[in-house]
N, C-alpha and C positions, 0 to 999 in steps of 0.2 A: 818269655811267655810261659807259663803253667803248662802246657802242651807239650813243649820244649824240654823243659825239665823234667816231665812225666816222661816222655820218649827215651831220655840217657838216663832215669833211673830204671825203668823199664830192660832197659840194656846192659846197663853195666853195676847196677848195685839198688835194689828195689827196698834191701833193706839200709838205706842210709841213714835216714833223721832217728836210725832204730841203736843203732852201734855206737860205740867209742873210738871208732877209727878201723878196726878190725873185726874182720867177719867170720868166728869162732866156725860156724857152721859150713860155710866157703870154705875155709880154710882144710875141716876135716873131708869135705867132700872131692878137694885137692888133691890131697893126700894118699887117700882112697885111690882116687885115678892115677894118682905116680908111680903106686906102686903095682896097680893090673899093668899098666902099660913100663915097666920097667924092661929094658932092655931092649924093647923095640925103640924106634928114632923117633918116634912123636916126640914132639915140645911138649912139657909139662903143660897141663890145665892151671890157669890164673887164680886164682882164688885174691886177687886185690880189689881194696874195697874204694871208692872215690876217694878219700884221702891219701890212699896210700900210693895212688897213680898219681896225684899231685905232689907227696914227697919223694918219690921216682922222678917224675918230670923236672923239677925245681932244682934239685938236691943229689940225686943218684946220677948210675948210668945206667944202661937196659942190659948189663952183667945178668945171663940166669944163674942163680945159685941163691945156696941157702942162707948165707953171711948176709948178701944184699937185699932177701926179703927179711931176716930179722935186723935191718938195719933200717927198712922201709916201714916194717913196724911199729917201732919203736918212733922214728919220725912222725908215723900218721897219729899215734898217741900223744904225741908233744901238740902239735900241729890241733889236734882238736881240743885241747885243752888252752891253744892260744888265739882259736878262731870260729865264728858262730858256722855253723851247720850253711850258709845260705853266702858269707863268703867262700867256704872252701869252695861250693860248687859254683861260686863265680868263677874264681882262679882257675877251679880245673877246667869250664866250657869257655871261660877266654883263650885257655893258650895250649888246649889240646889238638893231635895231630889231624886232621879232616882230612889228608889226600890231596891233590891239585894243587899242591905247593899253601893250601887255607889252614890257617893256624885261629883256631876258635870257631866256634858257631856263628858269629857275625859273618865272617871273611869266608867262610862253607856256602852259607844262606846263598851269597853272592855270585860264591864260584860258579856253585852246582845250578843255583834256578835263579838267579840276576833278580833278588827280590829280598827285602829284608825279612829282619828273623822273623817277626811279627805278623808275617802276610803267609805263611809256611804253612802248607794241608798236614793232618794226620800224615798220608802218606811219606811227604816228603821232609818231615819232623821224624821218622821213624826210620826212613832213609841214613839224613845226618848220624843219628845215635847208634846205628848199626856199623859206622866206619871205622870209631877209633882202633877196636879189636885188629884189622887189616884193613886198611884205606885200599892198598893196592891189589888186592884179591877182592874187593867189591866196586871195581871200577863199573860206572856204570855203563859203558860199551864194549868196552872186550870181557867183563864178567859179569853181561849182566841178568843172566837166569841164578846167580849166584846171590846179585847184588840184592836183585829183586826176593827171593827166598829170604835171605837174610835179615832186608826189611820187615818181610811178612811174619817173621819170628816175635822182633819187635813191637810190631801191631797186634800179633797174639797177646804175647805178654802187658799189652798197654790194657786189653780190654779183660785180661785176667785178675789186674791187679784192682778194677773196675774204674780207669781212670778215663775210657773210653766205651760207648756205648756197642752191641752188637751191631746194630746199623750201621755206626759211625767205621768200626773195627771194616766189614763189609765192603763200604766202600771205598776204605781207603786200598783194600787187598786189591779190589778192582784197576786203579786207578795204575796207568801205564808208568813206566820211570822215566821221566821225561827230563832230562836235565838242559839246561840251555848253554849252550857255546856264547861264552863271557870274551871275545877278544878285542881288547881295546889296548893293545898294541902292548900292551905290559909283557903279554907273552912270548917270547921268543921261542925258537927252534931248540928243542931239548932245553929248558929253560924248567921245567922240574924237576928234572934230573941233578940241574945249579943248585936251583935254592935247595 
């Protein structure tokens, strides 16, 4: 759904249908931050753009260094020159990580609110989109003033980009993080730790 899709560009790459795979701008703003933060232990800031987390994912390993993002590059440049704007970001929301062992936003939808993609609040569309960055630091019960912020970042940025209305932005900030306990015996004990 449109929603959907507005929520993880919203998150992860607002300028997508804008780019050739690579996000010049991102990238210098990266950069920028690598080098204020040099020498202190922070992880670099991301500068990937939805392609290039799909030729990470597909193709790479999650190596930081600078060989592997001019190699993600270079990929997500291929990659867009051999696929329309609207499959990459199928490939990337089918088989990106979500947390609770859910790989894609289908198998997310499910996990998190036992409901398919299609039936999803603002809220909890803007929930999804705010995971892939850390799934396990937005848990939504042992982090979830975290999980919840994180979201609301999201829902800013949905109603900034004017993909969502002030009202609509409003209520979703309101609306509690409600996730529903999915167990139909598939889960075992330490069972996402397995997969």
């Amino acid at each position: 759904p449109k929603l959907v899709i507005n929520a993880f560009l919203a998150a992860e790459d607002k300028n997508f249908y804008e780019h050739g795979g690579i996000d010049y701008t991102g990238m210098a703003r990266a950069g920028v931050s690598y080098v204020q933060n040099f020498g202190s232990n922070r992880r670099p800031q991301g500068a990937s753009t939805i392609t290039q987390q799909v030729a990470k994912n597909f193709l790479l390993t999650n190596e930081v260094s600078f060989t592997r993002k001019i190699k993600e590059a270079l990929l997500a440049m291929r990659i867009e020159r051999a696929y329309s704007k609207d499959k990459i970001l199928e490939l990337y929301l089918n088989e990106i990580y979500l947390g609770l062992g859910a790989y894609g936003i289908a198998a997310a939808s499910l996990v998190y609110f036992d409901k398919s993609v299609n039936e999803l609040t603002v809220a909890e569309a803007a929930y999804l989109a705010a995971l892939p960055k850390m799934p396990a630091s937005l848990h939504p019960v042992r982090n979830r003033a975290r999980a919840i912020e994180r979201r609301n970042y999201v829902i800013d940025r949905l109603q900034e980009n004017g993909w969502i209305t002030a009202a609509d932005a409003d209520k979703a900030r309101k609306d509690p993080l409600a996730v529903t306990n999915r167990s139909n015996g598939a889960h075992t004990f330490a069972g996402e730790y397995f997969s």
